[in-house]
C-alpha positions in Angstrom: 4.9 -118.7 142.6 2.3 -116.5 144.3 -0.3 -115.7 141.8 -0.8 -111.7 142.0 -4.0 -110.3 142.0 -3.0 -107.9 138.6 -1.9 -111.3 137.2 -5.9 -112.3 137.7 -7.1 -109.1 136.7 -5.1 -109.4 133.4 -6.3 -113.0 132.8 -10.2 -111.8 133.2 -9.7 -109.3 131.1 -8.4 -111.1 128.1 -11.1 -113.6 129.2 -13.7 -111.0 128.6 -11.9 -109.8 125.7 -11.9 -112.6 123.9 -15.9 -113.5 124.9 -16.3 -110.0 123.1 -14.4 -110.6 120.6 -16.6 -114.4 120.1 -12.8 -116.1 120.7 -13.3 -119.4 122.1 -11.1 -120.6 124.9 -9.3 -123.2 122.9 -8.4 -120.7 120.2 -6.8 -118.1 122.9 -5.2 -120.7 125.7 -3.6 -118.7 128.4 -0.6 -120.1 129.1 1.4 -119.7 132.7 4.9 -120.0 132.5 6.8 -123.0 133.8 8.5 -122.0 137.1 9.6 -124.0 140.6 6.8 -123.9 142.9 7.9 -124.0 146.5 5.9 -125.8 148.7 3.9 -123.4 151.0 2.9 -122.1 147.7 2.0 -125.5 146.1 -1.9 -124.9 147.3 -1.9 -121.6 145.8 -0.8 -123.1 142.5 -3.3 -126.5 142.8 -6.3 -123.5 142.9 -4.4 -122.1 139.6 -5.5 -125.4 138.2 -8.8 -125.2 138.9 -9.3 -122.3 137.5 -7.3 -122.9 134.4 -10.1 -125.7 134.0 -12.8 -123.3 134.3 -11.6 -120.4 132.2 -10.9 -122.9 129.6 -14.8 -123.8 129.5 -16.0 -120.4 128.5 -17.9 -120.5 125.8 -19.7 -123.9 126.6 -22.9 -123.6 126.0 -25.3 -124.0 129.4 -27.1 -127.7 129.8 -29.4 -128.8 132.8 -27.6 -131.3 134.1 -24.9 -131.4 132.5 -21.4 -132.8 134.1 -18.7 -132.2 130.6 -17.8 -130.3 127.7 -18.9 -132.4 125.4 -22.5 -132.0 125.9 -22.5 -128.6 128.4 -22.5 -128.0 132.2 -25.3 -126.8 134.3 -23.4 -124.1 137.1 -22.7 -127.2 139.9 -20.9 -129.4 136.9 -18.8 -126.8 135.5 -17.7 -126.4 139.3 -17.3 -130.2 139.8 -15.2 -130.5 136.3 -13.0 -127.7 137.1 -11.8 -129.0 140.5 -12.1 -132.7 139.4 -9.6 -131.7 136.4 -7.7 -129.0 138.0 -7.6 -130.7 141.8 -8.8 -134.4 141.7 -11.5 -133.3 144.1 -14.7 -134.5 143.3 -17.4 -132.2 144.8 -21.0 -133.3 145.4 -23.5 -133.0 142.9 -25.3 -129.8 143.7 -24.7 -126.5 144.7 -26.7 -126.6 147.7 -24.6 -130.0 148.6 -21.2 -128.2 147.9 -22.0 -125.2 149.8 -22.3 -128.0 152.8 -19.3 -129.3 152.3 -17.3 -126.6 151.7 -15.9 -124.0 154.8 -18.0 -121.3 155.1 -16.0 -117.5 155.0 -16.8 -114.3 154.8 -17.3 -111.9 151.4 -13.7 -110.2 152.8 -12.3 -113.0 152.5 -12.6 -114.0 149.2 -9.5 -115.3 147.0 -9.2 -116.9 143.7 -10.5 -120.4 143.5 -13.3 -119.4 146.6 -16.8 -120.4 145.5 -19.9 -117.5 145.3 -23.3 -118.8 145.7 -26.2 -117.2 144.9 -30.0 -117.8 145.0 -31.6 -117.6 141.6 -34.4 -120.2 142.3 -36.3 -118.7 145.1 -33.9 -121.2 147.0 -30.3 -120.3 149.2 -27.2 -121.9 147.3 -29.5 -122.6 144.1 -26.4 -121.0 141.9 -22.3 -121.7 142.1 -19.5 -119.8 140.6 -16.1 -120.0 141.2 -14.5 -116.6 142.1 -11.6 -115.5 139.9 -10.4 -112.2 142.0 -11.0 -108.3 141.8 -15.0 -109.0 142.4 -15.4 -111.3 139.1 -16.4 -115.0 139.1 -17.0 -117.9 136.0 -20.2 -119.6 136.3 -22.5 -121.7 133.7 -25.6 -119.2 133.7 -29.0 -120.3 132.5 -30.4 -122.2 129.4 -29.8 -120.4 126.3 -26.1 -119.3 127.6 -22.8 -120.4 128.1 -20.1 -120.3 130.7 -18.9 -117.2 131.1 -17.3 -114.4 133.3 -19.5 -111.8 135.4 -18.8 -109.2 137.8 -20.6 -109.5 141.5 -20.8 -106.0 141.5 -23.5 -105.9 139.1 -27.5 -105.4 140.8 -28.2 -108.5 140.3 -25.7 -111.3 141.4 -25.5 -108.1 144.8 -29.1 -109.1 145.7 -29.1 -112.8 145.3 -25.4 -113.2 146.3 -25.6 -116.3 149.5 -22.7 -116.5 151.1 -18.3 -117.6 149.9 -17.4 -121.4 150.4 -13.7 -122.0 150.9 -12.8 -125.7 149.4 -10.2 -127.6 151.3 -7.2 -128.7 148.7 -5.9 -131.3 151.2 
């Protein structure tokens, strides 16, 4: 199954949809239908996970720190849960040390399940988001917010954006 780039355009926008509408994630699931996956596309489906993890967290309010639903994420943990759940990856801690690890690639080159960092800390890489397609990304944003879905596009996430990360599924 090769996952379409309308196919993530519709899923953000009933992401965003429901955000507007104050629908949490577990009251609106989206649901991908159970199909064979062959196995060149097997990768492209693992990074479906992963961001099935994430979109699920919208709504979760932002914590310093913070590593799980229960208690919030902080923009490295929602990262770390998503590809932990979604993957069985387990990233380093911070952004900084998951833009290290990861391959570096260029804006162009962005597909669904890339990473976007940003620096919002007067620091490189202080900020991680995990791109979704069609210029939007999830992230956990500041104190006083929650995980949610933003567009790059916007002034300023253009003039912080860092660089793409590309994380290795094998």
């Amino acid at each position: 199954m090769r996952i379409s780039s309308s196919f993530l355009r519709i899923v953000t926008s009933l992401a965003a949809l429901a955000l507007a509408l104050g629908v949490h994630a577990e009251e609106a699931p989206i649901v991908i239908p159970d199909t064979k996956v062959s196995f060149v596309d097997r990768a492209s489906a693992n990074v479906q996970d992963a961001l099935e993890q994430a979109l699920d967290m919208i709504g979760i309010r932002y914590k310093r720190g913070g590593r799980d639903p229960e208690t919030g994420f902080d923009c490295s943990g929602l990262v770390r849960h998503a590809f932990r759940e979604g993957l069985g990856l387990d990233l380093p801690q911070t952004s900084r040390e998951i833009s290290n690890a990861a391959e570096v690639i260029d804006k162009n080159e962005l597909r669904p399940g890339d990473l976007v960092f940003f620096n919002t800390m007067r620091r490189a890489f202080s900020h991680v988001g995990i791109y979704l397609g069609d210029n939007m990304f999830v992230h956990a944003p500041r104190a006083g917010a929650s995980v949610r879905i933003e567009d790059m596009r916007q002034r300023y996430w253009v003039k912080r954006f860092n660089g793409a990360r590309r994380v290795s599924t094998e």
